[in-house]
MDAnalysis code that builds the backbone (N, CA, C; Angstrom):
import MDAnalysis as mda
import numpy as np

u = mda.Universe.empty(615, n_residues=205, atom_resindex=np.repeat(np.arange(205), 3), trajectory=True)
u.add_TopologyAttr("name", ["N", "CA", "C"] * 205)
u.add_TopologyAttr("resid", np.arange(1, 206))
u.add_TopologyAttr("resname", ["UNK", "UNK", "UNK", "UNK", "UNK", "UNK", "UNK", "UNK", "UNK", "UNK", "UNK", "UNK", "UNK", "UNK", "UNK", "UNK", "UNK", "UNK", "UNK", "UNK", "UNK", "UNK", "UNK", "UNK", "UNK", "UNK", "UNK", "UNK", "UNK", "UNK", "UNK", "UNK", "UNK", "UNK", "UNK", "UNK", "UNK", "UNK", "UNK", "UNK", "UNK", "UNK", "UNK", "UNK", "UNK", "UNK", "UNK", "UNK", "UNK", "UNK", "UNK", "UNK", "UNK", "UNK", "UNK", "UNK", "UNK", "UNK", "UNK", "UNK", "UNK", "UNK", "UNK", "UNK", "UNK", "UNK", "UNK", "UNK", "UNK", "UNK", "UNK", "UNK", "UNK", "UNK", "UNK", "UNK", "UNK", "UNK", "UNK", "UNK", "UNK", "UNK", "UNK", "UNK", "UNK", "UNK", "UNK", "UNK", "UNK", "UNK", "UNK", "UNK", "UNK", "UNK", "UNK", "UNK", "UNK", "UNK", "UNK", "UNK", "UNK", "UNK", "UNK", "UNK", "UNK", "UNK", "UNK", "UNK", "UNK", "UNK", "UNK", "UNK", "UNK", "UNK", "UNK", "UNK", "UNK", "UNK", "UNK", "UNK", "UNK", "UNK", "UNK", "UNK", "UNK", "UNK", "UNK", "UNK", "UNK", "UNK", "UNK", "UNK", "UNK", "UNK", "UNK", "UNK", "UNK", "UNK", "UNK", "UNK", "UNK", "UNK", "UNK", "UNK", "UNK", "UNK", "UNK", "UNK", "UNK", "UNK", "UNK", "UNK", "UNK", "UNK", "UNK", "UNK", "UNK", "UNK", "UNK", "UNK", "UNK", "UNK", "UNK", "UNK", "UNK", "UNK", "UNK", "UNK", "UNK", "UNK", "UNK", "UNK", "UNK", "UNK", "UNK", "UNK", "UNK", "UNK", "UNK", "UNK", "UNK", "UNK", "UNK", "UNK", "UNK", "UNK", "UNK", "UNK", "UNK", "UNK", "UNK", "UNK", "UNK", "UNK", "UNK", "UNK", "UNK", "UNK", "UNK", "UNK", "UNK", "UNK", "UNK", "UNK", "UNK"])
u.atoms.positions = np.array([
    [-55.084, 22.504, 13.891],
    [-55.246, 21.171, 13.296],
    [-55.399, 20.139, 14.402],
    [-56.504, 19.746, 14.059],
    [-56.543, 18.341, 15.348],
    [-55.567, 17.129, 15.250],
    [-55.427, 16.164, 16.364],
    [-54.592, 15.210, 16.168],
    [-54.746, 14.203, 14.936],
    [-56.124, 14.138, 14.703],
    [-56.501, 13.182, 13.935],
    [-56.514, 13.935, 12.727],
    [-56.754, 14.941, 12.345],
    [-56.021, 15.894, 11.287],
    [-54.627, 15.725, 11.102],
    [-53.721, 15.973, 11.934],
    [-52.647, 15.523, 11.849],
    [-51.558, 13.870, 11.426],
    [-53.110, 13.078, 11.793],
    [-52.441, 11.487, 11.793],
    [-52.279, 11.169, 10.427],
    [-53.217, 12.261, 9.501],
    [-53.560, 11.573, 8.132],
    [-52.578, 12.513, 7.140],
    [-52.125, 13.456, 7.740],
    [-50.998, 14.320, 6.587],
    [-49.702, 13.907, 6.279],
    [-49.819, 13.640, 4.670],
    [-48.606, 13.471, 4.376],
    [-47.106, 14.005, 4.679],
    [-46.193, 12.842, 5.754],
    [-45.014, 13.903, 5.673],
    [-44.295, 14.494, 4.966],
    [-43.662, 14.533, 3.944],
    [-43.384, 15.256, 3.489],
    [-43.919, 15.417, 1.447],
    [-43.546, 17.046, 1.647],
    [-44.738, 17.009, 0.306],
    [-42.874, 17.347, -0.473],
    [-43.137, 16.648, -2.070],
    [-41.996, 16.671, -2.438],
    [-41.622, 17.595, -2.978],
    [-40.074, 17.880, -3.631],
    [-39.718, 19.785, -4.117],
    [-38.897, 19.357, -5.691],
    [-38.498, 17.854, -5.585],
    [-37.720, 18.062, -6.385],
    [-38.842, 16.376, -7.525],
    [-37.941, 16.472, -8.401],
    [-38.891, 15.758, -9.825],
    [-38.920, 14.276, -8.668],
    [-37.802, 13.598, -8.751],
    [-37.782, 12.262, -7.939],
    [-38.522, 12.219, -6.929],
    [-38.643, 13.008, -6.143],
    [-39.029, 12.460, -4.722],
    [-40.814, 12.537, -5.280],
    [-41.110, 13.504, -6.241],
    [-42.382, 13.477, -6.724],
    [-42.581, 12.099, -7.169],
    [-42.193, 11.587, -7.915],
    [-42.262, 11.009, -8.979],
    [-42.205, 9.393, -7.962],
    [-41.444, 9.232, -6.854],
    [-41.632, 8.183, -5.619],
    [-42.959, 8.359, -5.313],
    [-43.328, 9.765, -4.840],
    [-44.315, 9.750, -4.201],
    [-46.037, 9.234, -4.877],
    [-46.032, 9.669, -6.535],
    [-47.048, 8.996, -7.288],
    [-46.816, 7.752, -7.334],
    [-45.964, 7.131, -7.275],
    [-45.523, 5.536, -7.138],
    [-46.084, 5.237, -6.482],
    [-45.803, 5.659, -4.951],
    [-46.249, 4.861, -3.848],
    [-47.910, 4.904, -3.963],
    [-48.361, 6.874, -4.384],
    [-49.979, 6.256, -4.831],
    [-50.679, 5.477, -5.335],
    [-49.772, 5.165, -6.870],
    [-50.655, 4.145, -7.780],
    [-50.322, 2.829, -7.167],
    [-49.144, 2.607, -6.464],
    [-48.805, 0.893, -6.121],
    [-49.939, 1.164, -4.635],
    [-50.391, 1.893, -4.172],
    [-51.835, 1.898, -2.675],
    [-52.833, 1.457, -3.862],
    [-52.829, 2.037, -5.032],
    [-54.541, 1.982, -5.504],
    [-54.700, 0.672, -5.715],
    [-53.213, 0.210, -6.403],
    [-53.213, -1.698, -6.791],
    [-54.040, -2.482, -5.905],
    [-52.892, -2.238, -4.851],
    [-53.411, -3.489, -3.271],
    [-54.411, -2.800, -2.827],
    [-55.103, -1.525, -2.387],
    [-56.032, -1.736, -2.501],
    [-57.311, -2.244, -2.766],
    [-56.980, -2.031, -4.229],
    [-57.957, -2.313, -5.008],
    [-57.860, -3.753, -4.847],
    [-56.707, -4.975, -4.873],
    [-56.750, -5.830, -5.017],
    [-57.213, -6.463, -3.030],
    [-56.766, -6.723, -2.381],
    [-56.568, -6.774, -1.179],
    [-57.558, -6.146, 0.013],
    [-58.178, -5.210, -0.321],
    [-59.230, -4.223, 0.254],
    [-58.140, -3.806, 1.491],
    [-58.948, -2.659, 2.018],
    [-58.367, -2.058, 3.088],
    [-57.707, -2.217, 4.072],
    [-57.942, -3.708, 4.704],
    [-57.927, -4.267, 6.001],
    [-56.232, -5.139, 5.526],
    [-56.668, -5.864, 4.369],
    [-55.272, -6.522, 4.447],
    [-54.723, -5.566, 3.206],
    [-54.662, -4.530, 2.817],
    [-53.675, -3.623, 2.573],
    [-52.564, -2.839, 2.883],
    [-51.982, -3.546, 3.621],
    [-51.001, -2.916, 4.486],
    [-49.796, -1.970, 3.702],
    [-49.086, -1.535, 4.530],
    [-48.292, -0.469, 4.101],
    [-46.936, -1.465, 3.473],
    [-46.488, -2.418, 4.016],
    [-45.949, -3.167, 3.722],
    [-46.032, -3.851, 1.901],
    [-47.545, -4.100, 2.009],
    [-47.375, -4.568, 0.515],
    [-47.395, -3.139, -0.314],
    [-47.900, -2.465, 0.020],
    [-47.577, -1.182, -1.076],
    [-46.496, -0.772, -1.000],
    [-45.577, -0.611, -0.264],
    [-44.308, -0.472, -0.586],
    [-43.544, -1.416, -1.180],
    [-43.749, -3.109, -1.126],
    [-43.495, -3.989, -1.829],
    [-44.151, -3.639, -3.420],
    [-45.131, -3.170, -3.849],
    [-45.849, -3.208, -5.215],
    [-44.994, -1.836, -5.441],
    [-44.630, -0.475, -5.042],
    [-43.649, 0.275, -5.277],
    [-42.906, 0.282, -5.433],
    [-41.802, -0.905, -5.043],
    [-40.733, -0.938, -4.891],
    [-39.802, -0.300, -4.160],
    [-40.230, -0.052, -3.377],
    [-39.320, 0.582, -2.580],
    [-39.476, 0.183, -0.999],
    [-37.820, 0.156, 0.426],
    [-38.677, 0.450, 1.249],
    [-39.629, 0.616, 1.941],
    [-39.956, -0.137, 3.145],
    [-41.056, 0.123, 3.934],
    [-40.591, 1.653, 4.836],
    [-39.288, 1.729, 5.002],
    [-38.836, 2.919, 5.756],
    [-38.977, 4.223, 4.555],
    [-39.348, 3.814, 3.198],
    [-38.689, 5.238, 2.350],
    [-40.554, 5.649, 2.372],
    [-40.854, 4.720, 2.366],
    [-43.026, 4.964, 2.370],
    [-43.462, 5.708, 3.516],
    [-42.730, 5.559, 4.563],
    [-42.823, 6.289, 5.922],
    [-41.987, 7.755, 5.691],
    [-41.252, 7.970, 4.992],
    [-40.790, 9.294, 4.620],
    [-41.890, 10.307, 4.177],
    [-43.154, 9.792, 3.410],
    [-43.639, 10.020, 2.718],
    [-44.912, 10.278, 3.296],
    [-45.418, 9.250, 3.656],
    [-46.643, 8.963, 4.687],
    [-46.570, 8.335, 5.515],
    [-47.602, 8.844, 6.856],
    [-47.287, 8.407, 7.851],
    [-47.779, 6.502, 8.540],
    [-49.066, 6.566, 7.166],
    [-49.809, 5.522, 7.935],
    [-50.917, 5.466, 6.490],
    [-51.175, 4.457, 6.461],
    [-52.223, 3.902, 4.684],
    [-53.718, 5.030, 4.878],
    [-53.760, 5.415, 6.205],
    [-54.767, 6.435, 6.225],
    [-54.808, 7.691, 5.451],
    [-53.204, 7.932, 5.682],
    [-52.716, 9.152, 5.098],
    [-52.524, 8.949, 3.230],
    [-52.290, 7.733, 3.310],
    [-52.345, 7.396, 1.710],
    [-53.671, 6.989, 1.027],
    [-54.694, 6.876, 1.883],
    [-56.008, 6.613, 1.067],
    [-56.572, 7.671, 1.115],
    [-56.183, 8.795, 2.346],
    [-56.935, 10.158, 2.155],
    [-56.243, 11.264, 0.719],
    [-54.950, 10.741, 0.635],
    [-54.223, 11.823, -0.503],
    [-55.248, 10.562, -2.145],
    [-55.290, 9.182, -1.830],
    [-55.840, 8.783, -3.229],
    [-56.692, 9.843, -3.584],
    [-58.004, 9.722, -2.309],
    [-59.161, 10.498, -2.493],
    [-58.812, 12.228, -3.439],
    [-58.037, 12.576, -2.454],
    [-57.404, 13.964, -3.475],
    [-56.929, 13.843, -4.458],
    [-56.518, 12.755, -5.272],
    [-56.180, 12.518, -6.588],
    [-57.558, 12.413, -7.108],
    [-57.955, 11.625, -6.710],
    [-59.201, 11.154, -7.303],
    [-60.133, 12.560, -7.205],
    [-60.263, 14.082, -6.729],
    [-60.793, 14.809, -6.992],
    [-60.363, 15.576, -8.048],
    [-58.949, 15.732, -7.890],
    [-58.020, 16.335, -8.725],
    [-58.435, 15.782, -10.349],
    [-58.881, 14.570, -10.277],
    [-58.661, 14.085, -11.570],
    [-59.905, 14.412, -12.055],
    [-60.966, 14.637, -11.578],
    [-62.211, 14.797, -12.175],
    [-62.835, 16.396, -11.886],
    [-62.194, 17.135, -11.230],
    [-62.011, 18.879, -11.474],
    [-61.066, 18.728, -12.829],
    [-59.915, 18.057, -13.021],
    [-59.418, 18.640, -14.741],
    [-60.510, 17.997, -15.746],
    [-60.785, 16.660, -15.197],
    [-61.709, 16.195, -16.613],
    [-63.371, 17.450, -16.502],
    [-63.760, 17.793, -15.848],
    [-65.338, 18.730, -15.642],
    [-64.180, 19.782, -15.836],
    [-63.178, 20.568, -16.221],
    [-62.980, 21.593, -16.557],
    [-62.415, 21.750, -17.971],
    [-61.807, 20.378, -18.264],
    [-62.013, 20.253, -19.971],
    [-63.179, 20.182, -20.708],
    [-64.079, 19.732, -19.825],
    [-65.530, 19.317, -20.500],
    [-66.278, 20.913, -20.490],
    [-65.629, 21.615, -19.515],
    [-66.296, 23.065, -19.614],
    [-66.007, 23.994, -20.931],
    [-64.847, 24.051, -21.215],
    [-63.928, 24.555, -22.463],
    [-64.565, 23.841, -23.779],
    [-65.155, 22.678, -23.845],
    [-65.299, 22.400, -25.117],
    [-66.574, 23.342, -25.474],
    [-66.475, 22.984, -26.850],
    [-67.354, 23.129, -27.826],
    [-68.899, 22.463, -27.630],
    [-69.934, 23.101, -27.108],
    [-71.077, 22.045, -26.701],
    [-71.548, 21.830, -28.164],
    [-72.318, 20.593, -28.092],
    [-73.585, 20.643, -28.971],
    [-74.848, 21.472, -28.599],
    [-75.673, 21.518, -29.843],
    [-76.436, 22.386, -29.823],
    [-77.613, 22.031, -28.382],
    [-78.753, 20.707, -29.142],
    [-79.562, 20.077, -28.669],
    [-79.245, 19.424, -26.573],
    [-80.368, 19.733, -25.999],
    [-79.908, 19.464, -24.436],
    [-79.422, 18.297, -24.219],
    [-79.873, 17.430, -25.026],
    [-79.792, 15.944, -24.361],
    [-78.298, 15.216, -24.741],
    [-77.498, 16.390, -25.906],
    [-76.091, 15.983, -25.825],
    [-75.367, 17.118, -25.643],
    [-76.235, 18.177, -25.050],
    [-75.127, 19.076, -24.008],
    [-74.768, 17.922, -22.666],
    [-76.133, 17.367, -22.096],
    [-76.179, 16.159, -20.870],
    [-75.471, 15.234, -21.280],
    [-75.396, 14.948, -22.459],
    [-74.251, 13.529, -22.695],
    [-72.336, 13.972, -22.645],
    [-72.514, 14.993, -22.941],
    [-71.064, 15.373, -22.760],
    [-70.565, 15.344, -21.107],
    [-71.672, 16.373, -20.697],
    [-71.229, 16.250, -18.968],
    [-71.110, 15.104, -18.353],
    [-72.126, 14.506, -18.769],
    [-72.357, 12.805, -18.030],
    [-71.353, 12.052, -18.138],
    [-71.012, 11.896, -19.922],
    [-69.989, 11.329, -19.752],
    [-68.597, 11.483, -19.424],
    [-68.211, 13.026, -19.450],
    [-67.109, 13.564, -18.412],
    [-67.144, 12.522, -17.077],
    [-68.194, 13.183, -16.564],
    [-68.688, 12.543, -14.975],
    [-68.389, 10.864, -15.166],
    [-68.677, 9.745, -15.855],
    [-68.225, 8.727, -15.654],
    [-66.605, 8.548, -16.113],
    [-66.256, 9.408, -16.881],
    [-64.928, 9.025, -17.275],
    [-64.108, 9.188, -15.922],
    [-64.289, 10.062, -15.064],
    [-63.691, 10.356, -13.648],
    [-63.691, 9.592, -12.471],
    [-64.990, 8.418, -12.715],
    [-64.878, 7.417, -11.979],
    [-65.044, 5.811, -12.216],
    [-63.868, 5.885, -13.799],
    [-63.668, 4.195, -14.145],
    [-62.742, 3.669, -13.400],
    [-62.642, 4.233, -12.034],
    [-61.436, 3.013, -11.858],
    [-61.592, 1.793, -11.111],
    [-60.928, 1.261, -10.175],
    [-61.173, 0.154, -10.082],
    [-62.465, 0.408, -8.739],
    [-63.081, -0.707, -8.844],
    [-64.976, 0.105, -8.517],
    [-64.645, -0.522, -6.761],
    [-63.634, -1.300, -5.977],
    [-63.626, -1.575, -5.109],
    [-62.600, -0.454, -3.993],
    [-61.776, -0.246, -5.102],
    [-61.139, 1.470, -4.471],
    [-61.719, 2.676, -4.529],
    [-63.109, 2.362, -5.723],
    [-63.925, 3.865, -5.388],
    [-64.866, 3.463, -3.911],
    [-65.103, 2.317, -4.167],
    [-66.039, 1.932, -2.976],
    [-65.379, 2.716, -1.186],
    [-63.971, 2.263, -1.234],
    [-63.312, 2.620, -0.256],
    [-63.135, 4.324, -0.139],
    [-62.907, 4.719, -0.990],
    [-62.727, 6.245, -1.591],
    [-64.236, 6.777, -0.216],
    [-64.822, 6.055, -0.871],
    [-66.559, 6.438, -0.452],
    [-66.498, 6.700, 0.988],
    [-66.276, 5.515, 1.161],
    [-66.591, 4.793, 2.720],
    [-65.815, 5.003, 3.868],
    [-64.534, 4.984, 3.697],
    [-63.123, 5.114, 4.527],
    [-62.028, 6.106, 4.307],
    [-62.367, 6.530, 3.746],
    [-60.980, 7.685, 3.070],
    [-61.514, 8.889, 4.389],
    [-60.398, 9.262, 5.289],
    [-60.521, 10.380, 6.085],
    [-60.751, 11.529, 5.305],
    [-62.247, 12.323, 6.130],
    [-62.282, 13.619, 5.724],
    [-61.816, 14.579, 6.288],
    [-60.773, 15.306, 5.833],
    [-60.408, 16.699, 6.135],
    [-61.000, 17.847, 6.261],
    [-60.567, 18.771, 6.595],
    [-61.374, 20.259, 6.123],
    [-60.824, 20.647, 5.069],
    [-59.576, 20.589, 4.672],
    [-59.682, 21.046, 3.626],
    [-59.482, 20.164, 2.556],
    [-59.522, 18.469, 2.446],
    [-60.574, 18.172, 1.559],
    [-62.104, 18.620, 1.091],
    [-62.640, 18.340, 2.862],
    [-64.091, 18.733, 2.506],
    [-64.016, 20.657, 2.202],
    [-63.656, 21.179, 1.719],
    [-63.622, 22.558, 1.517],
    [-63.122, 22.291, -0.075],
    [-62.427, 21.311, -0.429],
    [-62.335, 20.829, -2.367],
    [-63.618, 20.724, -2.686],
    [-64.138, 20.072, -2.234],
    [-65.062, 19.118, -2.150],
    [-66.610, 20.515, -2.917],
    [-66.489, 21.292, -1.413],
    [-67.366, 22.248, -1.650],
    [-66.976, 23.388, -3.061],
    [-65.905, 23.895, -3.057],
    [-65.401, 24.364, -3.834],
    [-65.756, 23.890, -5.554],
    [-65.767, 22.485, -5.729],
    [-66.227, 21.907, -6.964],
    [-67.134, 21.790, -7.431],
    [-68.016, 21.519, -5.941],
    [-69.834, 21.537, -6.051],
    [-69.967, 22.650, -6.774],
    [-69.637, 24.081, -6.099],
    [-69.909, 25.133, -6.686],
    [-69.326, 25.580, -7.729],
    [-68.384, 25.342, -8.040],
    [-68.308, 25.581, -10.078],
    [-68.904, 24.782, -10.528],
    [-69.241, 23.600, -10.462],
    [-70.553, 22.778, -11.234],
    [-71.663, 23.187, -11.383],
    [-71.993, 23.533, -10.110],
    [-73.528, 24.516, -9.789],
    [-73.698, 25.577, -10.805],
    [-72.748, 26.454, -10.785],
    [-72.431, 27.733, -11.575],
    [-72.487, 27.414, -12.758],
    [-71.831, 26.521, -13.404],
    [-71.690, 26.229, -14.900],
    [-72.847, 25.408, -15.179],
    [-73.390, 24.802, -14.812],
    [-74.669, 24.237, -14.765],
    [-76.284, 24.891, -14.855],
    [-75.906, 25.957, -13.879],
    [-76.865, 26.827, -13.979],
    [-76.785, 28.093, -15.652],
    [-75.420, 28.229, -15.698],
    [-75.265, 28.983, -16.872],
    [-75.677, 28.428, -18.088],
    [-75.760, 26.902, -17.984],
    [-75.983, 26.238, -19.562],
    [-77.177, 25.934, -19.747],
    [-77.845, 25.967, -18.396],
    [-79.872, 26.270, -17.873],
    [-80.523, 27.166, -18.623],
    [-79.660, 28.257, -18.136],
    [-80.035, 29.720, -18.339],
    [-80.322, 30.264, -20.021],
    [-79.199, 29.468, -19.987],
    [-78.895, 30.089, -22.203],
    [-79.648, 28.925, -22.838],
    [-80.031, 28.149, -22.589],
    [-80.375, 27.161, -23.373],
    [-82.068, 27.141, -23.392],
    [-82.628, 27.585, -25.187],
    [-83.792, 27.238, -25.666],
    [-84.643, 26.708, -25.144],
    [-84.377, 25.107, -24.842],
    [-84.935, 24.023, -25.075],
    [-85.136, 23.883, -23.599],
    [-85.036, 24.391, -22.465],
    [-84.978, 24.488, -21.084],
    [-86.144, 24.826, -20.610],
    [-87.285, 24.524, -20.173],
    [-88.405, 24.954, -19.772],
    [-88.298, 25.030, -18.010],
    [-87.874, 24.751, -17.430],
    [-87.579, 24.460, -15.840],
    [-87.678, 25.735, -15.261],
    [-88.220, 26.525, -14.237],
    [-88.172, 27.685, -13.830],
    [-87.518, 27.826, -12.994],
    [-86.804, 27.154, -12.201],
    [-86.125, 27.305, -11.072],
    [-84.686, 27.096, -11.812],
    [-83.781, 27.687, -12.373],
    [-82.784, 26.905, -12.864],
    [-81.609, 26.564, -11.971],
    [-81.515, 27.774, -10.555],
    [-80.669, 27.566, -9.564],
    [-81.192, 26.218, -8.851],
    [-81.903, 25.887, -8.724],
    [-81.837, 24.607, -7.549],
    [-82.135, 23.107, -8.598],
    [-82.430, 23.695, -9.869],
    [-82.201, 22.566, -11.206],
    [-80.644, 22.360, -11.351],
    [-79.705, 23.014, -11.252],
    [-78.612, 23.248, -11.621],
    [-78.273, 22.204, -10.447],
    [-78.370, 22.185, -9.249],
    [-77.454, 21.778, -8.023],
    [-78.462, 20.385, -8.317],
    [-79.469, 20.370, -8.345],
    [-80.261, 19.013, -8.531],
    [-79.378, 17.890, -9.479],
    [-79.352, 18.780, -10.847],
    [-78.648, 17.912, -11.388],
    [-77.125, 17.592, -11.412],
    [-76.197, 18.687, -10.540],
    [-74.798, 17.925, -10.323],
    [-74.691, 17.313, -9.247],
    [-75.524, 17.203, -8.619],
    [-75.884, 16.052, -7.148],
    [-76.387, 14.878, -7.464],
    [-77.454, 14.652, -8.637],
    [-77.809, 13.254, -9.173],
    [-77.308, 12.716, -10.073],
    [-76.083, 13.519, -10.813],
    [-75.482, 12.954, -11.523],
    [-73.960, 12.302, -10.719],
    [-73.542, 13.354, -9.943],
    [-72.259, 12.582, -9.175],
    [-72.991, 11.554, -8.100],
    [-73.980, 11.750, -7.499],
    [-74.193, 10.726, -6.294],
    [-74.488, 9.106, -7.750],
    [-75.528, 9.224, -8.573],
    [-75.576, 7.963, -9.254],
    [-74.879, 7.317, -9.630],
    [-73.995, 8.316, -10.497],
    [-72.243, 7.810, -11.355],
    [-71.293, 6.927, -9.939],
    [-71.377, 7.748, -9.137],
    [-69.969, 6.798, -7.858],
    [-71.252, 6.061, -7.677],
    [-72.397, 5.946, -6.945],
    [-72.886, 4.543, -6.064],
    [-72.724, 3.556, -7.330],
    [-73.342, 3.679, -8.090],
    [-73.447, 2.307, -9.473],
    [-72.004, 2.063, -10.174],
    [-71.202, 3.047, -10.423],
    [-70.026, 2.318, -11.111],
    [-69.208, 1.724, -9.947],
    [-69.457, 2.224, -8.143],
    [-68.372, 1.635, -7.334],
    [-69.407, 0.511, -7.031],
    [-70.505, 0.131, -7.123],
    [-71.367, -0.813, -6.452],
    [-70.800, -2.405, -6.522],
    [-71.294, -3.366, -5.665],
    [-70.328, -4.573, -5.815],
    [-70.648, -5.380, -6.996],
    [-72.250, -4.705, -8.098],
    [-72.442, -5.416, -9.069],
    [-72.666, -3.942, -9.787],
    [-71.613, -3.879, -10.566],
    [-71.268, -2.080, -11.393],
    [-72.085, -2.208, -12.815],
    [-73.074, -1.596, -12.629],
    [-74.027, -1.101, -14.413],
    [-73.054, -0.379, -15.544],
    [-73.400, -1.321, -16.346],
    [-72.881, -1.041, -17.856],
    [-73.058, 0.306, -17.867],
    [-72.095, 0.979, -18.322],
    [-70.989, 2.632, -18.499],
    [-72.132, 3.156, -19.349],
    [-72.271, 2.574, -20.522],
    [-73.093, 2.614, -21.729],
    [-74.609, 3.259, -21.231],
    [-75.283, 1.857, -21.021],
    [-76.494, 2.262, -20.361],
    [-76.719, 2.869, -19.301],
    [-76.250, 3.111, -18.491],
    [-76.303, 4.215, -17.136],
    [-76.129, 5.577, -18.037],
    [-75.063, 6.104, -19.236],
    [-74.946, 7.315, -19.371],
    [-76.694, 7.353, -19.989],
    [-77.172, 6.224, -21.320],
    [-78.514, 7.152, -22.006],
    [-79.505, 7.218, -20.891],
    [-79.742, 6.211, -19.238],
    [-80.391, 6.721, -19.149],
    [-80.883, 7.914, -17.995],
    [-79.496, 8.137, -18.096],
    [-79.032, 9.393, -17.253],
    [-79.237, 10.479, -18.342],
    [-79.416, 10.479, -19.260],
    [-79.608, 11.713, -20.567],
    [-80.992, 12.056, -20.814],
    [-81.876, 10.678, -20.447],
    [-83.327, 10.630, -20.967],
    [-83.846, 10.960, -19.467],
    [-83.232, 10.944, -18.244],
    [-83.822, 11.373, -17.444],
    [-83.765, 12.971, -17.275],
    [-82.298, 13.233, -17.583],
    [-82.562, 14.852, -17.204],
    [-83.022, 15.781, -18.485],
    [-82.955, 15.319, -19.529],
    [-83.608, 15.584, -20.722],
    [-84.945, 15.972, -20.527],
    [-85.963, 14.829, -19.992],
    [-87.027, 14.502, -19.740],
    [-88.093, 15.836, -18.432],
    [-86.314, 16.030, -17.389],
    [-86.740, 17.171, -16.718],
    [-86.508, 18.241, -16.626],
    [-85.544, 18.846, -17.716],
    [-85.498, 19.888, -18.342],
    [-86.990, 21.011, -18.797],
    [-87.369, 19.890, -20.023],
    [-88.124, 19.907, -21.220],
    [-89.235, 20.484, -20.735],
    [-89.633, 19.614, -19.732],
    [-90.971, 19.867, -19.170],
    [-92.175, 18.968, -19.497],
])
């Protein structure tokens, strides 16, 4: 592990309900000031003030707001691997263009939050290896399940369905984060139909 690998790991990971239950604290009170404050004047100080707790009990925890914007980021994957793996389990509709509306809108439900902490998420959140190894890991069950719903589906004219498959969970996650984190964020609504009528459109043929 490099040093700078090292600067960003949380010290200690918790065992018992409380110290868990501090430790999501201190996450959601980072996403606040974050979100409110941006990065620079986000200090560790006010998130432990919006936690309540300690500036010394936040240092138990993490070492430095680096280490707490890189674990957001891992929430923030965490949260949208369970939502794309509930969305896998359901029940599809028949027709393509609301098999695409289900995924899509999975895919935006994973990134409503506040659009100036996804921005940061984006931009500043240290990458790990084994973030970036989540990271890859997710691509490829998307890919996979993507390609499987290519494959079985009628209404699919596309011949390539492996590099259709990665096409479309790459233009659907790169569009969904740049426009909902952007500093002027497109209506939820209209971004999903015409994210439906586009890949609909290149499905079909």
């Amino acid at each position: 592990m490099s040093s700078d690998q090292r600067r960003i790991q949380p010290r200690k990971q918790p065992r018992q309900v409380r110290a868990e239950l501090t430790r999501q604290r201190i996450l959601t009170a980072a996403a606040h000031v974050f979100g409110e404050h941006g990065y620079a004047a986000g200090t560790t100080n006010r998130i432990a003030e919006r936690a309540g707790i300690s500036i010394g009990s936040l240092y138990q925890y993490f070492p430095n707001k680096d280490a707490i914007l890189g674990e957001l980021l891992v929430r923030h994957l965490d949260d949208g691997m369970a939502i794309a793996e509930r969305v896998q389990r359901e029940q599809l509709p028949g027709p393509i263009d609301q098999v695409f509306r289900v995924f899509i809108r999975g895919a935006i439900e994973s990134h409503l939050g506040e659009p100036r902490l996804l921005r940061m998420l984006r931009e500043q959140a240290p990458q790990t290896n084994e973030l970036l190894e989540k990271v890859e890991r997710m691509k490829r069950s998307l890919d996979a399940y993507m390609r499987e719903l290519l494959d079985g589906h009628p209404e699919v004219r596309v011949a390539d369905t492996e590099t259709a498959a990665r096409l479309i969970v790459t233009t659907v996650e790169l569009v969904i984060h740049q426009l909902v984190a952007d500093h002027e964020p497109v209506d939820v609504g209209r971004l999903e139909d015409e994210l439906v009528a586009m890949l609909t459109r290149y499905v079909k043929g």
